[in-house]
Each structure stands twice: as C-alpha cells, then as structure tokens.
ZADO-1210 file (C-alpha; in nm, 4 decimals, padded with zeros to 6 digits):
<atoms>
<atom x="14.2789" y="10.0019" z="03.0686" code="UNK" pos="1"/>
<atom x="13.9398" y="10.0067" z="02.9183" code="UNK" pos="2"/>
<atom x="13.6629" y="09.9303" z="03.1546" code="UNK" pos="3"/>
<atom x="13.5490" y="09.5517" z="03.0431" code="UNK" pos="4"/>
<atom x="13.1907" y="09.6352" z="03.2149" code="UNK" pos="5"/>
<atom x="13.0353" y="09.8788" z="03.3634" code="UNK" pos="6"/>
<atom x="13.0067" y="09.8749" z="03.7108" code="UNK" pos="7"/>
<atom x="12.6824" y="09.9643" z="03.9207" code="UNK" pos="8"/>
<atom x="12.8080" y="10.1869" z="04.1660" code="UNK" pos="9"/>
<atom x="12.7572" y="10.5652" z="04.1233" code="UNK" pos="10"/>
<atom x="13.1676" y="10.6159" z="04.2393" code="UNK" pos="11"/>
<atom x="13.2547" y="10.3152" z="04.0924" code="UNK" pos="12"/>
<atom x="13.1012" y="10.4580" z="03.7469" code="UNK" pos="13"/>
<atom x="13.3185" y="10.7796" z="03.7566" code="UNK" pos="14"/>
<atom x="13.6109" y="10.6571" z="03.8348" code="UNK" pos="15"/>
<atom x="13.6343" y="10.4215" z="03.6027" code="UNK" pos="16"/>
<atom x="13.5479" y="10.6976" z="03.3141" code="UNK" pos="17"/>
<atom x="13.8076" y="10.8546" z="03.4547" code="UNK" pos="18"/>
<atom x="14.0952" y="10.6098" z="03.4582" code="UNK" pos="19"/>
<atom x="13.9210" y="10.5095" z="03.0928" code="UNK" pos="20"/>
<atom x="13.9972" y="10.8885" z="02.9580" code="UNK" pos="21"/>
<atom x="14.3228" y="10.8652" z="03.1585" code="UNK" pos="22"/>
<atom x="14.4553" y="10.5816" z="02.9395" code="UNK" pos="23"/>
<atom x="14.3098" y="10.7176" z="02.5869" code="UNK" pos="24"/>
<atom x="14.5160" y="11.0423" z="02.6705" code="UNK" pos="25"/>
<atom x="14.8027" y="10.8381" z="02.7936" code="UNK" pos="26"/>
<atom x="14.7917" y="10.5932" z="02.4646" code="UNK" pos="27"/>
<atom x="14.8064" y="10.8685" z="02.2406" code="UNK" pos="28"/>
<atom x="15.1758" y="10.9890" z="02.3374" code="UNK" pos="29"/>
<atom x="15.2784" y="10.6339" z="02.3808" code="UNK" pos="30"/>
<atom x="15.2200" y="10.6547" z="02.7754" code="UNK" pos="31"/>
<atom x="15.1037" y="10.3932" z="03.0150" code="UNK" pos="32"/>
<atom x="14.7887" y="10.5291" z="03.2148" code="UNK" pos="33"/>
<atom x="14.9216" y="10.2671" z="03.4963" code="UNK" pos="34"/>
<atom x="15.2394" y="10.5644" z="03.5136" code="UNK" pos="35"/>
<atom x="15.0483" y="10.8401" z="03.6040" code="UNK" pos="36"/>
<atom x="14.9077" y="10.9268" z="03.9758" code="UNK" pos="37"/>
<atom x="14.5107" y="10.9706" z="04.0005" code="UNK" pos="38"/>
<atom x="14.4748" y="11.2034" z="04.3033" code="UNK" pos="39"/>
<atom x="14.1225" y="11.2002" z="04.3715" code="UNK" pos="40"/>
<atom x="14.1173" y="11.5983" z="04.5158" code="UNK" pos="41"/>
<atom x="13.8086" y="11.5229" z="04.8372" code="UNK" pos="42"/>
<atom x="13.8158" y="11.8699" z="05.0022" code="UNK" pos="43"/>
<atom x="13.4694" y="11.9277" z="05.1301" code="UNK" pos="44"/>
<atom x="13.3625" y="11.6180" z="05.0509" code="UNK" pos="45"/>
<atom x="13.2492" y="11.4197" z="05.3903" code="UNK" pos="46"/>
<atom x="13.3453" y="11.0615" z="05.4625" code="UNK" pos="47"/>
<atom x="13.0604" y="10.8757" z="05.3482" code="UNK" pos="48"/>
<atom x="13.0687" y="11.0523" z="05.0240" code="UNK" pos="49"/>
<atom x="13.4664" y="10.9470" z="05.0132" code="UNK" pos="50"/>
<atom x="13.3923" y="10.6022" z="05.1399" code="UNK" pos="51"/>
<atom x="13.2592" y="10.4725" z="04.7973" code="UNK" pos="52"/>
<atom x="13.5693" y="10.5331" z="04.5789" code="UNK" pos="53"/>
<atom x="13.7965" y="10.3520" z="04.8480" code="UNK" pos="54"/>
<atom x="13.5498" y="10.0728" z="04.7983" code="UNK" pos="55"/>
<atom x="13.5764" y="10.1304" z="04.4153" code="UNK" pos="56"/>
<atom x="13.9709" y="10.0740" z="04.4755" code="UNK" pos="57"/>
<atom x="14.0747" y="10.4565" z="04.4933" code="UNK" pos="58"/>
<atom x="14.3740" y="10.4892" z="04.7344" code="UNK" pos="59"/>
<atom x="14.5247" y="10.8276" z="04.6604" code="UNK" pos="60"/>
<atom x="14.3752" y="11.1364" z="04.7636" code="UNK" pos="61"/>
<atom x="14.4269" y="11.5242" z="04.7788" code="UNK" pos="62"/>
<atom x="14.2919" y="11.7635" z="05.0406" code="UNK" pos="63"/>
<atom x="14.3367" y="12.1691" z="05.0259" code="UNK" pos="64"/>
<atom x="14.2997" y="12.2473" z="05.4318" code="UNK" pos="65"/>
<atom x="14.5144" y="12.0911" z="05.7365" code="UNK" pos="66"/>
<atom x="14.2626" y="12.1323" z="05.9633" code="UNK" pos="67"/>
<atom x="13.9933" y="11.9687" z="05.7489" code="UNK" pos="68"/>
<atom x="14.1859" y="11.6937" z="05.6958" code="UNK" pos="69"/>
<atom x="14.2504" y="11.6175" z="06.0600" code="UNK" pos="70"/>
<atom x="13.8744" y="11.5731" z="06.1187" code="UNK" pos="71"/>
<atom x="13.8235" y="11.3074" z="05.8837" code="UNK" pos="72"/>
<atom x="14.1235" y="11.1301" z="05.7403" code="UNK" pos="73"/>
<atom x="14.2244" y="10.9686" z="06.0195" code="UNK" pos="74"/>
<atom x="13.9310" y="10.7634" z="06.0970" code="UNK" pos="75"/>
<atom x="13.8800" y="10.7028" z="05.7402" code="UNK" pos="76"/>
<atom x="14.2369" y="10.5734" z="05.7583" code="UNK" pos="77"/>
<atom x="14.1899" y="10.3252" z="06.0500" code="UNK" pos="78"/>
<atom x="13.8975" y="10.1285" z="05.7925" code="UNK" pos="79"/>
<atom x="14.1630" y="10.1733" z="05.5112" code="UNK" pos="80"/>
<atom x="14.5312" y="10.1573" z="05.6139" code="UNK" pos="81"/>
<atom x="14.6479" y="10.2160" z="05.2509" code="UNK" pos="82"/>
<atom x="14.5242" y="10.5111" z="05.1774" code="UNK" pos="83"/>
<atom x="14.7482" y="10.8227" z="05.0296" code="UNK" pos="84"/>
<atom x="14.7110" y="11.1412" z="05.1604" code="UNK" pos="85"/>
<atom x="14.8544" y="11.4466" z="04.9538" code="UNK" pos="86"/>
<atom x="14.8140" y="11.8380" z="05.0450" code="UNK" pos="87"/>
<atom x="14.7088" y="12.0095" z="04.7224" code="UNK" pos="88"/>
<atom x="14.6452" y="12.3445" z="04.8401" code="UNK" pos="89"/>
<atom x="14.7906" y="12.6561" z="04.9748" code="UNK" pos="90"/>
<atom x="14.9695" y="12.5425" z="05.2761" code="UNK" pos="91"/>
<atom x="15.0571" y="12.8448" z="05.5820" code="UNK" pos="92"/>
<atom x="15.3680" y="12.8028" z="05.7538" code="UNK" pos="93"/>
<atom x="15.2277" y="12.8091" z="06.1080" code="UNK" pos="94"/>
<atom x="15.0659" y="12.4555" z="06.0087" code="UNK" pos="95"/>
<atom x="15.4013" y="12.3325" z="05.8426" code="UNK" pos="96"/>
<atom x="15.3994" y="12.0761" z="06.1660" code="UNK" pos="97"/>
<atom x="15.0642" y="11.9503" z="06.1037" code="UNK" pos="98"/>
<atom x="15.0887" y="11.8893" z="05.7646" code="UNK" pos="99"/>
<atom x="15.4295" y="11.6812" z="05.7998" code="UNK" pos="100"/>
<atom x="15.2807" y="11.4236" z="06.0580" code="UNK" pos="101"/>
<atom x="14.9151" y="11.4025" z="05.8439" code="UNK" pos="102"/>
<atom x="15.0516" y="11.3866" z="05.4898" code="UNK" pos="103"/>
<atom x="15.1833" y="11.1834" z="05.2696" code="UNK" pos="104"/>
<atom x="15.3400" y="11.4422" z="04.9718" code="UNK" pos="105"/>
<atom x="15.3118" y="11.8555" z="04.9868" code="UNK" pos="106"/>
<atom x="15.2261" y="11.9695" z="04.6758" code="UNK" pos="107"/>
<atom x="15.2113" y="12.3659" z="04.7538" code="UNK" pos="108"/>
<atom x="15.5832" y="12.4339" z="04.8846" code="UNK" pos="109"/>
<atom x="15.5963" y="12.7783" z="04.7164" code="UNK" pos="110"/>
<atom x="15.7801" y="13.0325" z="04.9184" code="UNK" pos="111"/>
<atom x="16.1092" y="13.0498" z="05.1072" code="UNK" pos="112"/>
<atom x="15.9287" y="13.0957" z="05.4519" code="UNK" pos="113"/>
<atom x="15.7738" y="12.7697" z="05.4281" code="UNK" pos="114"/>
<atom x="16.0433" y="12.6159" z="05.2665" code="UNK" pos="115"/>
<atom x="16.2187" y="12.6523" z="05.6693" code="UNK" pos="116"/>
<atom x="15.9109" y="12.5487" z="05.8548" code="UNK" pos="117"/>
<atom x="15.8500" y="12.2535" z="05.6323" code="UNK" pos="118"/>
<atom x="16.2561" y="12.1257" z="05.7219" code="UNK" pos="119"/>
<atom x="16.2200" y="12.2395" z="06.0682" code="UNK" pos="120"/>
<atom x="15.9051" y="12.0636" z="06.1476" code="UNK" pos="121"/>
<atom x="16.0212" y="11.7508" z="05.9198" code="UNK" pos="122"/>
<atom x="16.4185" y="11.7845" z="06.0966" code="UNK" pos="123"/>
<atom x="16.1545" y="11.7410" z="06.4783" code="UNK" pos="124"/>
<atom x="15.9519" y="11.4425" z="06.3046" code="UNK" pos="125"/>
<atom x="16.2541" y="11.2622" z="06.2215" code="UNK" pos="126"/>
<atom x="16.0935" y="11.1929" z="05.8882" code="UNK" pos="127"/>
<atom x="16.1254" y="11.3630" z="05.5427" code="UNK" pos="128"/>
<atom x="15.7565" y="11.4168" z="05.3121" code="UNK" pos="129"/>
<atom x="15.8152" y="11.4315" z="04.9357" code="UNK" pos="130"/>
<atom x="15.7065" y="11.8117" z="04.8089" code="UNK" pos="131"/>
<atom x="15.5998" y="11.9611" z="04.4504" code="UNK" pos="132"/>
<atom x="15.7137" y="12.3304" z="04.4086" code="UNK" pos="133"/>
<atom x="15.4085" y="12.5006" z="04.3330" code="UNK" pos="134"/>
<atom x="15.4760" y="12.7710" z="04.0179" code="UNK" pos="135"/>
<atom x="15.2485" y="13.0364" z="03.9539" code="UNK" pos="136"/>
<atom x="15.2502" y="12.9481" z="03.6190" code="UNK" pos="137"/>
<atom x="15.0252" y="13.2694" z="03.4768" code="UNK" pos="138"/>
<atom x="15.1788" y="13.5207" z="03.7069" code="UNK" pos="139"/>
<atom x="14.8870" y="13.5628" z="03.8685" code="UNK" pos="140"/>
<atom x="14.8562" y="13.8198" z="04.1174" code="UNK" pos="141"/>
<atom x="14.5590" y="13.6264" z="04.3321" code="UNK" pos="142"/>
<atom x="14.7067" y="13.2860" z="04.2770" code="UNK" pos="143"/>
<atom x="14.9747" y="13.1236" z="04.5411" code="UNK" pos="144"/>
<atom x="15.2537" y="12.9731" z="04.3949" code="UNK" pos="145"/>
<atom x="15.6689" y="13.0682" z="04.3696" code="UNK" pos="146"/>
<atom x="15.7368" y="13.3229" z="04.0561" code="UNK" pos="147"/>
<atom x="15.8698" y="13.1376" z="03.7280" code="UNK" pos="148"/>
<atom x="16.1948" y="13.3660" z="03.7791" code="UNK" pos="149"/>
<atom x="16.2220" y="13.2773" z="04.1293" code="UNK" pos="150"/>
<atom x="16.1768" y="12.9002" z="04.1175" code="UNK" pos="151"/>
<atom x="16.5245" y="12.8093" z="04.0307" code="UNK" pos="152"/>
<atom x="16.6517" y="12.9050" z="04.3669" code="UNK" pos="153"/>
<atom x="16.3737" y="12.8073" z="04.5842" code="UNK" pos="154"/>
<atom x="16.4755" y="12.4302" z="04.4136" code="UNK" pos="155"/>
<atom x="16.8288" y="12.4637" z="04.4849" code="UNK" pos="156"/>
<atom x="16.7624" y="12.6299" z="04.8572" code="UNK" pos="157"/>
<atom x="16.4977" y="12.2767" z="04.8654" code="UNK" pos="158"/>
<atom x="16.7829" y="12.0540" z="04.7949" code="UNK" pos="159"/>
<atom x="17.0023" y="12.2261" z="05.0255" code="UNK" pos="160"/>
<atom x="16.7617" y="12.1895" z="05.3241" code="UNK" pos="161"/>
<atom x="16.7155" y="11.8375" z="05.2305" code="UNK" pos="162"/>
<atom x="16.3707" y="11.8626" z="05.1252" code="UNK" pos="163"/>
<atom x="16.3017" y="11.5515" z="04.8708" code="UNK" pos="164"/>
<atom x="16.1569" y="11.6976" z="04.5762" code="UNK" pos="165"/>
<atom x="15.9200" y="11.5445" z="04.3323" code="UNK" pos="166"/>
<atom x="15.8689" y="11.7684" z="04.0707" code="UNK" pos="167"/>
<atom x="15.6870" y="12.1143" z="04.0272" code="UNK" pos="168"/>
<atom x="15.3042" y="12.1541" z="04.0027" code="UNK" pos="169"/>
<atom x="15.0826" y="12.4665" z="03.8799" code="UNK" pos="170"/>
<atom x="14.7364" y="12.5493" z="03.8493" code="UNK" pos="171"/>
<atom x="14.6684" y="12.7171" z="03.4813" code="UNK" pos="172"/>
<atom x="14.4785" y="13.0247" z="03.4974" code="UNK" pos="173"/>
<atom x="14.0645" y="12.9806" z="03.4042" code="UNK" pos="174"/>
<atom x="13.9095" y="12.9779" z="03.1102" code="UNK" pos="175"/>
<atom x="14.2185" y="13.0073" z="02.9082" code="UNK" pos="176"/>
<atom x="14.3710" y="12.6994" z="02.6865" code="UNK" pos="177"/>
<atom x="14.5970" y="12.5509" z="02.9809" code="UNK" pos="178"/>
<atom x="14.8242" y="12.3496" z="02.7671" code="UNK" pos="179"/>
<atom x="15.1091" y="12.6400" z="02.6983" code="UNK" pos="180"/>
<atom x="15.1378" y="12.6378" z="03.0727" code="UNK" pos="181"/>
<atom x="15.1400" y="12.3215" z="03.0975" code="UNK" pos="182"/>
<atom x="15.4140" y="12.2733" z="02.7908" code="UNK" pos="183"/>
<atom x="15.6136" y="12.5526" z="03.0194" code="UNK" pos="184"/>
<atom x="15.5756" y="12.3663" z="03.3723" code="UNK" pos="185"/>
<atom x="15.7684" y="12.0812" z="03.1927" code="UNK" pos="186"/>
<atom x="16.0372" y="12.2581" z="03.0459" code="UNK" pos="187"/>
<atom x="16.0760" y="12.3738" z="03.3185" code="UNK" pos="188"/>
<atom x="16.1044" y="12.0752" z="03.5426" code="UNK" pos="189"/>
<atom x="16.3319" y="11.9176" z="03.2599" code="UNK" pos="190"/>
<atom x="16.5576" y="12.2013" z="03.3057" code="UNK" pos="191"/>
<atom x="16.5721" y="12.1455" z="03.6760" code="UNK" pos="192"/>
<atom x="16.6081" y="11.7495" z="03.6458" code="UNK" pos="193"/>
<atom x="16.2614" y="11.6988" z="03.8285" code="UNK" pos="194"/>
<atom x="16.0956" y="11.3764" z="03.6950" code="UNK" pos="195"/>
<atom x="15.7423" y="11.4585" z="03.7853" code="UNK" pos="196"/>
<atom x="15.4786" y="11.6906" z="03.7137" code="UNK" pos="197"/>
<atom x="15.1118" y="11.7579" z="03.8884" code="UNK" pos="198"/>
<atom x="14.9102" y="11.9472" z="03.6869" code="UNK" pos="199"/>
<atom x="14.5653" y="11.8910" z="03.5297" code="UNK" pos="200"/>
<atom x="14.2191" y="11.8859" z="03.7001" code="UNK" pos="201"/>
<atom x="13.8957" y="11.7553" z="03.6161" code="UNK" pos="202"/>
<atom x="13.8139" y="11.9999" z="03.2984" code="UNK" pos="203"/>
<atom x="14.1936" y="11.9532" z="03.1454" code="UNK" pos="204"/>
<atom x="14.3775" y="11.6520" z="03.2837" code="UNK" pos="205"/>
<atom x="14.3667" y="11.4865" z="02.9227" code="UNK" pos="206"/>
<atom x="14.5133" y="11.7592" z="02.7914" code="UNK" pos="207"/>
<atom x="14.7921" y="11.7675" z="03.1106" code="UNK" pos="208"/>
<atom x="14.8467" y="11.4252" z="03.0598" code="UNK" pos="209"/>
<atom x="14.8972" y="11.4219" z="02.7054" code="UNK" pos="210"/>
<atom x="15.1977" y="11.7073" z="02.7972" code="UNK" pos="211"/>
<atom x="15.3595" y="11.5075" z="03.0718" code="UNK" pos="212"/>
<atom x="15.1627" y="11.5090" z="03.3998" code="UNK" pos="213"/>
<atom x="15.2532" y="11.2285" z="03.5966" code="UNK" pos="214"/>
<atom x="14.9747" y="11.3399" z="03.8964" code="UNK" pos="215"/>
<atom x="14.6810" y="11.4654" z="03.8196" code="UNK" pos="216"/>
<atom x="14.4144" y="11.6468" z="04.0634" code="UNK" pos="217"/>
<atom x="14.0466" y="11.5525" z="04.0098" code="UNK" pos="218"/>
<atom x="13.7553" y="11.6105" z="04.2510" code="UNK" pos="219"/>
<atom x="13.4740" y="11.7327" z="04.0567" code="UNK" pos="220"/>
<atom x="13.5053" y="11.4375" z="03.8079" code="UNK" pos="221"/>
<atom x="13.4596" y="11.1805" z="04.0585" code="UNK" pos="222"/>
<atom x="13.2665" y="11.3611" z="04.3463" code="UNK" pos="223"/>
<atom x="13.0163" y="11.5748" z="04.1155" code="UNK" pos="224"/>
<atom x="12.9937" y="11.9085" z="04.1646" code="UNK" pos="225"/>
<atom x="13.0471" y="12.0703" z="04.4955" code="UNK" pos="226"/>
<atom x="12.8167" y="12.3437" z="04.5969" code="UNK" pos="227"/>
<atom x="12.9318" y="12.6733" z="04.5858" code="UNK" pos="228"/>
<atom x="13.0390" y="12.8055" z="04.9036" code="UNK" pos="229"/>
<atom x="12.9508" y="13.1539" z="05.0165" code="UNK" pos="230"/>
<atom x="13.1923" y="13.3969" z="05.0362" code="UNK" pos="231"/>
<atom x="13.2444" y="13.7065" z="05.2478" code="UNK" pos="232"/>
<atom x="13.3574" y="14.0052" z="05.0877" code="UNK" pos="233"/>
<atom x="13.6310" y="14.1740" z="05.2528" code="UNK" pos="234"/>
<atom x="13.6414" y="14.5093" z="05.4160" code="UNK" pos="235"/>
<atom x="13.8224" y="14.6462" z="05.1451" code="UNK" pos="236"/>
<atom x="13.5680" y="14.5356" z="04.8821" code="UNK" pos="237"/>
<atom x="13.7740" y="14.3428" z="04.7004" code="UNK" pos="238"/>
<atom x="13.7055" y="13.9617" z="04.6560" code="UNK" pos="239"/>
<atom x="14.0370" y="13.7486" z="04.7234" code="UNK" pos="240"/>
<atom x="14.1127" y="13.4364" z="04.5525" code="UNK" pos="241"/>
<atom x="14.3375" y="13.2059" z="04.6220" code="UNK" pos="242"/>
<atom x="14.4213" y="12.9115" z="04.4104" code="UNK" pos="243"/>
<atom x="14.2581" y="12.5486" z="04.4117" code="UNK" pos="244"/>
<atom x="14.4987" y="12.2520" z="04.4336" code="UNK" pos="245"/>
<atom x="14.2266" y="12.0615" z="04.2426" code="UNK" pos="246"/>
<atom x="13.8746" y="12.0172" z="04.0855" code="UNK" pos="247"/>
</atoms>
C-alpha cells in the first residue's frame, strides 16, 4: 500500500504515513495491511480537526468518554453516514446504556459489573455491540483492565451472557519494550479462540502489528500532539491514572 504521491493535505499527509508504516510492518510477517483495523483514537480532538481525515477517507474511529462523544459524533455522523465509532477507554457501568446506542464496538469490557450492565442495556436495545476484553496486561495497579488470572472467566461469563466477543485488547505499560505484552495478549487470545487483537498506539503499533494486532489505536500520529491537560491533584495527594485506550 505504498503511497504513489504525496498528497497536500496536512491529515491527508499523516494518514497516509501511517497506513504506509502499517503495511511495511504488515509485509514483514507476511500480513496484508488491508487486514488490520486503523482506529484513528479522536478524544479531545474537535470536529473540524476530525473533519479532514474523513475527507482523507478515514472511517473508523475511537473515543475514550461517552459523554464526549455524544456532543460531537452525531452531527459529524449525519455529513458522514459511514463512519465507525469504537469506545477505547475506561467505560463506567452507569453509562453501559449510552455507550450501547452510540457505539459501534466496546473495547474496555473489563470487569464482571459491567459485563451485566453492558447485556442488560444491550438485552433493552434489542441489539448486541461487539466488545474487546480489556487485560491489564502489566498488572498495573493504576491501569483499568480485567487481571490476566481472572480473564478466563470473565470470557466464559461473556459468552454466557451473549456478549459477542472480538478479541482481547491491552494497553502496555510506558516506557517499557511493549512487545512481551503484546506476544502475551496473543497467547492469550489463541488460548481462548479469540481471532482479534487491539493493541498498539501511535509510538508502538509497528511493533503490535508485527505480533498480531488486528486493530490498532492511533491519535497522536494522525492528530499531532494533544495538549496536556491539567490535572487536579486529589485530596489524598496522590495523582490517579487511569489508562488511555489510545495515542
């Protein structure tokens, strides 16, 4: 898939170095780049920064908060009835509801609580939304996700609620080399008979793809960078992090 010219438009110039890196990675373990799900990850980004990549031919995208979504994706969806929405982030259960009738695929089913409000709110839609199980994949105390020992059951307790499952997704931990956690998210899934995998972002989705991502999660990439966003620091003086669906 090798970009025959380079095209003019700022958007239109990152994603196709993208989708070109996308298909080196992909041709070097005798994948097809065409196989594997760009999610282009536009939390915080407004609609006429998002506009440009639909006009570049981008049709899947990722957001991290319900609410946010609501506010702009629907419009943006009335211009652009093809459009892909996926949930990448931390989803609570109390917005289980909103999140079936806005999205697309749940990427961030990681906990047995949600598990019910997700088939409850999908058994009162009449309609059933494709979900990743997110793993915390580094144990990380900060980070959402379901526990590597505990993921097992929360797929067999997803298949029993008739929950479709796609596959699992995980967010390495930073500024480590992600791809042993990426080699273990799809064991892991091939021990489970899940066929796909989300995992990768904009600073290691070669290396994801290379180890059998089939959706990848990049905002940064094809956005630029996003300023950072102040924080508040709690009243018990600890900063809390919670994980990023994608970057």
């Amino acid at each position: 898939m090798t970009t025959a010219s380079i095209p003019a438009d700022p958007a239109a110039q990152r994603l196709a170095a993208v989708r070109d890196a996308m298909d080196r990675a992909a041709r070097l373990t005798d994948r097809r780049a065409d196989d594997i799900r760009l999610i282009a990850v536009s939390k915080t980004q407004d609609a006429d920064a998002i506009r440009p990549l639909i006009a570049a031919g981008q049709r899947v995208f990722g957001e991290n908060r319900v609410q946010e979504s609501q506010q702009k994706w629907p419009a943006l969806r009335e211009e652009q009835g093809d459009i892909a929405l996926h949930l990448v982030g931390q989803l609570q259960s109390n917005k289980a509801a909103e999140a079936v009738a806005l999205f697309d695929v749940i990427h961030g089913l990681d906990r047995p609580s949600l598990l019910t409000a997700l088939a409850r709110a999908m058994d009162a839609a009449g309609k059933r939304v494709p979900c990743f199980i997110q793993v915390n994949i580094g144990a990380e105390e900060q980070k959402g996700g379901c526990p590597i020992a505990q993921t097992p059951a929360l797929i067999a307790a997803a298949r029993d609620a008739d929950i479709p499952l796609l596959g699992l997704m995980c967010v390495p931990p930073a500024d480590v080399e992600p791809a042993p956690f990426f080699a273990l998210l799809a064991k892991m899934a091939r021990e489970e008979g899940l066929p796909r995998l989300s995992m990768g972002m904009s600073g290691d989705y070669e290396t994801a793809i290379m180890l059998g991502a089939t959706d990848i999660r990049v905002g940064t990439a094809l956005f630029g960078e996003r300023p950072a966003p102040a924080r508040p620091v709690p009243a018990s003086g600890r900063g809390m992090i919670r994980n990023s669906g994608g970057s």
